[in-house]
N, C-alpha and C positions, 0 to 999 in steps of 0.2 A: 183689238189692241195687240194680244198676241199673236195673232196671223202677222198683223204688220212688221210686228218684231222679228217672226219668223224670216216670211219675205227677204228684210235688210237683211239677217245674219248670214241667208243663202247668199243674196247678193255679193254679200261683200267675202264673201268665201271662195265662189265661182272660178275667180280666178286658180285657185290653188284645189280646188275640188270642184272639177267640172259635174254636172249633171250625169248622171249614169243609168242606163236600164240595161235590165237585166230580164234576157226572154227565157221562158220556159215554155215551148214546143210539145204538146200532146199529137194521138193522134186525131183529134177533131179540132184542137183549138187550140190558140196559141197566145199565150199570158206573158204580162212583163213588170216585172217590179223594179221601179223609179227608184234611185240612189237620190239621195238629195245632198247638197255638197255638206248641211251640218250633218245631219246623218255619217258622211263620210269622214268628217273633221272627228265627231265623237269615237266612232271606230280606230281612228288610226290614232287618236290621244291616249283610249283604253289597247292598245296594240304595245304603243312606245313606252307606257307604264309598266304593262307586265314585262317586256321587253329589260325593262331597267330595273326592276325588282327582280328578273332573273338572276342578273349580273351583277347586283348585289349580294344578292342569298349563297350565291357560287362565289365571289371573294371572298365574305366573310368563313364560308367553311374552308374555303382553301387556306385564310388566314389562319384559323383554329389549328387545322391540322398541319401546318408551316410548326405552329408554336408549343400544339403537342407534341410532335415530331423532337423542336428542340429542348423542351422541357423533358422531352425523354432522355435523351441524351447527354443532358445537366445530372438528371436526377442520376444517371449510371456513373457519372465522372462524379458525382458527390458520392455516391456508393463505392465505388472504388477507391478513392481518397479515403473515404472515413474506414475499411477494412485495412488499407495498408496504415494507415495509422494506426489502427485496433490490436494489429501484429505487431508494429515496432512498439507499442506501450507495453504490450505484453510480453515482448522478448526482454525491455529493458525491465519491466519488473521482475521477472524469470533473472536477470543477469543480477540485477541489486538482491535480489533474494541470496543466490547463490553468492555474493559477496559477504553479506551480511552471515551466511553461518559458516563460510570461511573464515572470516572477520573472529567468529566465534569461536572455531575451533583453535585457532593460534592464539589467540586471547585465553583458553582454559590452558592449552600449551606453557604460554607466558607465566600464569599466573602458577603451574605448577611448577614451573622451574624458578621460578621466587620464590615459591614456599622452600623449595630443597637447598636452594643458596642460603635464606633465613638461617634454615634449620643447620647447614655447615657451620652461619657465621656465629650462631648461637650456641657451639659446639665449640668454635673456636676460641671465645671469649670466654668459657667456661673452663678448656685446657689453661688459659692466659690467668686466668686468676687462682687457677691452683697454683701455676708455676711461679706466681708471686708470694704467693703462700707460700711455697717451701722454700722460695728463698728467703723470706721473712724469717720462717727458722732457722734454716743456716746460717745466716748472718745476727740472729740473737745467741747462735749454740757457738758461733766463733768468738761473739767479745766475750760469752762466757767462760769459754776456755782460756783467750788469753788474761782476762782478770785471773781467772785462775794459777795460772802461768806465775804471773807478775806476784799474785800472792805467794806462791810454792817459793821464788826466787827468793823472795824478801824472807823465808820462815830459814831458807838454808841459809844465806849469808848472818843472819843474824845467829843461827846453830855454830855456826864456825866461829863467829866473833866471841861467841861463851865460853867455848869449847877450849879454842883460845887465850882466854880471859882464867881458864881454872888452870889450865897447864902449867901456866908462865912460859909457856915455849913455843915455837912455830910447830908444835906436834900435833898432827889432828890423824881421825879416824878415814885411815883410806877407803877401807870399804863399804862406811856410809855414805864418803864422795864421790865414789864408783857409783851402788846406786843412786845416790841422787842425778850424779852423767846418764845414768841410763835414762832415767824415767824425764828426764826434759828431752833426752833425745826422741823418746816414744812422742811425748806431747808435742815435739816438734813437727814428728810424719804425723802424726793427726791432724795438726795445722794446715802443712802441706796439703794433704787430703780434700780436707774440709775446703782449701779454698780450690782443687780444683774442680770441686764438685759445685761450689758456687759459680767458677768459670761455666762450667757445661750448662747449668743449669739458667745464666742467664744467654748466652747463644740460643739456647731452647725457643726463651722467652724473645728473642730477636726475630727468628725464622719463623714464630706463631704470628706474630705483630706484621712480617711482610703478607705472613697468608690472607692477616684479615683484610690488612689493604685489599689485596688482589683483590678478596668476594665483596669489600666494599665497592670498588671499582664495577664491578663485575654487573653489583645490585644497580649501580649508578646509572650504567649502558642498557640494563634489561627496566630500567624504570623509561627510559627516554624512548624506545621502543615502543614501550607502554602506552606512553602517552601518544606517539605518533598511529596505535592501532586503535585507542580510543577516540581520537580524531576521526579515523576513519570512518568506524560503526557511526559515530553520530553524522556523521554525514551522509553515509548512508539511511542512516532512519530517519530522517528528517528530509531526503527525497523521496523516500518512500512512503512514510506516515502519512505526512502532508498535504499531498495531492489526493487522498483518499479522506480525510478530515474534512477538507474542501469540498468533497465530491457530496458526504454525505449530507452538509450545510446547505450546498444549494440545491438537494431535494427536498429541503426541507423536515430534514429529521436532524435530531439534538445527538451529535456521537457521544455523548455523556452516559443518554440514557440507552444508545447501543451497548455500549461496552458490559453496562451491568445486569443489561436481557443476557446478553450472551454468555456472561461469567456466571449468572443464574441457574441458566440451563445447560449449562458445559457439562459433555458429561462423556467425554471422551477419554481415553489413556491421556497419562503425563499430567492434565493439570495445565494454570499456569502459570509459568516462572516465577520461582524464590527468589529473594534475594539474596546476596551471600551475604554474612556476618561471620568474620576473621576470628573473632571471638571465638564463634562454638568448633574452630579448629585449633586451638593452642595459639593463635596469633594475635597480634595488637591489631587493632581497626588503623590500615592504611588509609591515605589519603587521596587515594583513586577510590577505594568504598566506594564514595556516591557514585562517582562518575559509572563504576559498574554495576550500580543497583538503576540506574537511571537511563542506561541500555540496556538492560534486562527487560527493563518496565515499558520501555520502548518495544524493543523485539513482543513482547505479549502484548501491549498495542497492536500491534502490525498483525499477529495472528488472528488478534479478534476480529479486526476491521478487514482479514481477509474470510474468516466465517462470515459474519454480516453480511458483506456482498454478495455469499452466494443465496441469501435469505430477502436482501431487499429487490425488488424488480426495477434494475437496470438495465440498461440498454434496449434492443429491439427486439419485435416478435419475428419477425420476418429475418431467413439472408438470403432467400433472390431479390430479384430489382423490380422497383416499386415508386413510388411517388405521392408525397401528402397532400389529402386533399382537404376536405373541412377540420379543419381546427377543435381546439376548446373553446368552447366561448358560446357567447350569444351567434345568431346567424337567421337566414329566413327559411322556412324548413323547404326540403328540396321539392317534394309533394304537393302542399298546399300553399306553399308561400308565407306562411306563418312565423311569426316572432317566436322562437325558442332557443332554451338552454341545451346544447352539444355539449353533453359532459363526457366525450372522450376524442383523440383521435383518430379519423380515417387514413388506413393507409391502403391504397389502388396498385392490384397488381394483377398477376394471370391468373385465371379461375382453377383452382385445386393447389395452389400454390401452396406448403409445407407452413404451419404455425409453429411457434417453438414459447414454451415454457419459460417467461422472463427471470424467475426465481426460484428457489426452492418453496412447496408448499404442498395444499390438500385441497384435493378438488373437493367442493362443497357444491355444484350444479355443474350437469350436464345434459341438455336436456331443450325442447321448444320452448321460448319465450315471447310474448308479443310484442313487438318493434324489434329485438334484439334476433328474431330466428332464431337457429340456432346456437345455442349461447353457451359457453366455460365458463365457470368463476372460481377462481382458484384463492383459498387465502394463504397470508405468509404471516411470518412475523410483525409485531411490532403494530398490530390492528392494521395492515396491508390488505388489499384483497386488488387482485385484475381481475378483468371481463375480457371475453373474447368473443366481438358476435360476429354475427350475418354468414355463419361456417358453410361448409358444404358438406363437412363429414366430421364427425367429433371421435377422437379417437380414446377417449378417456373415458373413468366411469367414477363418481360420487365414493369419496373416503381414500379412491390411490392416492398416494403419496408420490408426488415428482421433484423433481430436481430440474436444475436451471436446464435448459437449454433442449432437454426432453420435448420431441413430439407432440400436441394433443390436436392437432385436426389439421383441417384444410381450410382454404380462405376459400370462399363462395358467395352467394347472393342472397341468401332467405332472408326473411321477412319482409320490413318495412324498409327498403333498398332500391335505388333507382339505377342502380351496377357492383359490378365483383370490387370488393375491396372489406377489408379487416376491419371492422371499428373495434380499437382498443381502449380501456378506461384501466383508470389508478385511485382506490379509492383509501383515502386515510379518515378510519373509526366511522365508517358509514360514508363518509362525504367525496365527491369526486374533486379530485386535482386534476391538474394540467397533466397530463403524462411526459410532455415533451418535457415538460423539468427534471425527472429521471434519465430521460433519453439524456438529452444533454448535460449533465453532471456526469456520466457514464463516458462520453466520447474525453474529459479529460485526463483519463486513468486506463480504461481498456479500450 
């Protein structure tokens, strides 16, 4: 039955795969092996398969390397984008900063040339009610006198009319109405006097009343100032503050309980910012007060939240060029194909390439680990800790104290790794986060 079968499939093949022998010539004898057209059929079917499983395996990597090629290329134009960005955030927070204690020093400028105008006009108004006071007495000590006057009058006319009266004759005592001439004449320059010291003395009171004008005016133009340099500061803190509020939010930490780690452990010169109280200067509580207790509180805002930053790990370990590869997340493991938790990011780049220190903190390992190689774990603030594995050289040791952007190894291959590249991890109070959520809250600010 299979013969027969055989048979037809040569048959019907024959035409397209003629019959073939094939001699092999010794030197005694001479042998030939029969081609048969299936035979021939099977051969040139397994021929045109590997044939076309070449030229697929050869697309495909030509594909791959097509698109790693331009994946490279993206990732450098994204590197480059996100640095020139990274410098203009930084210059303009460098320019708002330097505003803002510009902002400040002509604001303490301000505020001390209102206090000196106060203290003029407060000076003035003190001359101004003296000078009312002595005209008060002058003008009690003048109707005194002329009552006076008018009584002296009345005592002599009425002396003459007696005088008069005892004589029976128009005979009177010249030399008592000599002096009595005299002594109204004295009361008269004393009148005289008296009133034109009251002339002088309210001119006085005229040329103090334009001055106050003036330092009111004066107060009037340095408040409107005032208020256009209070404008300003709040605007400035409020571009500045802001984006860094924000930044901290979407890492996932509470800037609330930043502010009061940090004001905790502040433990630098200065302190931060008082607020003034007009009061413990001799002065009444203006009503800019708040407005400058409330830039103040801002400005020491802005300083904490720029300590913080350099305590939480932000932005990236790498600055040469590089490119993400597995994620956070679930995924299948690269090795065995396995269901597992990636609890940090891969970042793929040239082997010894420079690691950098994302925060201020304390290396607490450095050292071989199993899957991670060689491994850094540095903690920070705020129950922070990163990981730095699969190094090729560690350049740190267990207890130094680093700072952001500091050295500690090289990117390399060890351990449980299928190629050179960084796995980075972000752990809050034991548990791993996404890193990229630092990375990215970081690109809106620096």
């Amino acid at each position: 039955m299979l013969l027969r079968l055989s048979h037809r499939i040569d048959a019907a093949l024959t035409p397209w795969f003629p019959e073939q022998r094939l001699f092999l010539k010794s030197d005694a004898t001479t042998r030939f092996v029969r081609l048969r057209p299936l035979t021939q059929a099977i051969s040139a079917a397994v021929g045109i398969l590997a044939v076309s499983w070449l030229i697929l395996a050869s697309a495909i990597l030509l594909m791959d390397f097509i698109n790693a090629g331009s994946s490279r290329q993206q990732a450098r134009r994204q590197t480059s984008l996100f640095e020139q960005r990274l410098n203009d955030l930084s210059n303009d927070r460098d320019l708002r900063v330097a505003e803002a204690a510009g902002a400040q020093e002509r604001f303490n400028l301000a505020l001390g040339q209102v206090s000196a105008m106060q203290e003029r006009l407060l000076t003035s108004e003190t001359r101004l009610r003296e000078l009312e006071t002595g005209i008060d007495v002058i003008q009690n000590t003048l109707r005194r006198t002329i009552k006076e006057r008018d009584a002296a009058r009345a005592e002599i006319a009425q002396a003459n009319a007696a005088q008069t009266a005892q004589a029976g004759s128009d005979h009177t005592d010249l030399g008592e109405a000599r002096d009595v001439a005299a002594t109204l004449g004295l009361m008269a320059d004393a009148l005289s006097e008296t009133a034109k010291d009251r002339d002088a003395q309210a001119a006085k009171v005229t040329a103090e009343q334009a001055k106050t004008a003036a330092v009111a005016k004066q107060k009037q133009q340095m408040e409107s100032r005032n208020a256009i340099i209070f404008g300003k500061l709040e605007e400035a803190l409020t571009v500045s503050v802001e984006p860094l509020n924000n930044m901290f939010k979407a890492a996932g930490l509470n800037p609330d309980d930043l502010i009061a780690t940090v004001k905790s452990g502040y433990s630098g010169q200065g302190g931060p910012l008082s607020p003034i109280s007009f009061s413990s200067m001799g002065l009444a509580n203006s009503a800019d007060q708040s407005r400058v207790n409330a830039i103040l509180q801002g400005l020491d805002t802005l300083n904490i939240y720029r300590i913080a930053a350099y305590k939480v790990p932000l932005g990236l370990p790498l600055k040469t060029r590089f490119r993400l590869t597995s994620g956070f997340g679930g995924r299948n493991d690269p090795i065995n194909g396995s269901a597992r938790m990636h609890e940090g990011q891969d970042l793929a780049g040239d082997y010894g390439s420079p690691v950098y220190s994302t925060a201020d903190g304390t290396v607490t390992y450095a050292g071989w680990e199993n899957g991670y190689g060689r491994l850094i774990k540095i903690r920070h603030l705020y129950g922070i800790e990163t990981r730095y594995g699969h190094l090729s050289q560690i350049d740190v040791k267990v207890g130094q104290k680093i700072s952001r952007g500091d050295k500690i190894g090289d990117m390399g291959n060890s351990g449980r790794s299928t190629g050179t590249h960084l796995h980075y991890e972000v752990r809050l109070s034991g548990k791993a986060v996404n890193p990229m959520t630092f990375i990215k809250a970081a690109r809106d600010v620096f």
